[in-house]
N, C-alpha and C positions, 0 to 999 in steps of 0.2 A: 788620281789626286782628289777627286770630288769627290770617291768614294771614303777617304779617308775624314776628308771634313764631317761628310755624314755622319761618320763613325763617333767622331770627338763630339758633335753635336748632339749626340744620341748619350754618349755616356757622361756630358756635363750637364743637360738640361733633362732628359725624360725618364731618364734611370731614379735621380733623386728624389726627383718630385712624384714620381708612382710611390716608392718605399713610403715617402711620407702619408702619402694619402692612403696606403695602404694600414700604415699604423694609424693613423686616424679613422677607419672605419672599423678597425677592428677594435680598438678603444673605446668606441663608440657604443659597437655590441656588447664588449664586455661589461661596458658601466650598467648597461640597463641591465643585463641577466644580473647582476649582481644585488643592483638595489631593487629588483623585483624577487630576490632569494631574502636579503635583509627585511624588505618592508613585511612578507609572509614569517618570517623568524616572530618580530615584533607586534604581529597585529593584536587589537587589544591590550594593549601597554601604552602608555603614557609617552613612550618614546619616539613613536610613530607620529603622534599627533602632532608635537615637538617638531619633529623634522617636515613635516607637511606643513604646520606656520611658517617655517622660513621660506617656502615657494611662494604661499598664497599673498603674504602682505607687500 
């Protein structure tokens, strides 16, 4: 019996919340590889600088 609670315990609370956290670190990587492929696309262009004002003010 207790091992079944276990079980339900394990697949309503620890199951979900790993997936998510797992998508959120890998989201995470992916943003930066991406805006650090974009900012290298752009450097030297007007567009670049543009998108670094919006961080810095």
């Amino acid at each position: 019996m207790t091992g079944t609670v276990v079980i339900i315990i394990l697949l309503t609370i620890l199951v979900p919340v790993s997936i998510i956290m797992t998508g959120l670190l890998f989201s995470g990587i992916l943003g930066n590889i991406l805006q650090k492929d974009v900012d290298t696309e752009n450097e030297g262009t007007e567009l670049l600088e543009l998108s670094k004002k919006d961080f810095l003010s």
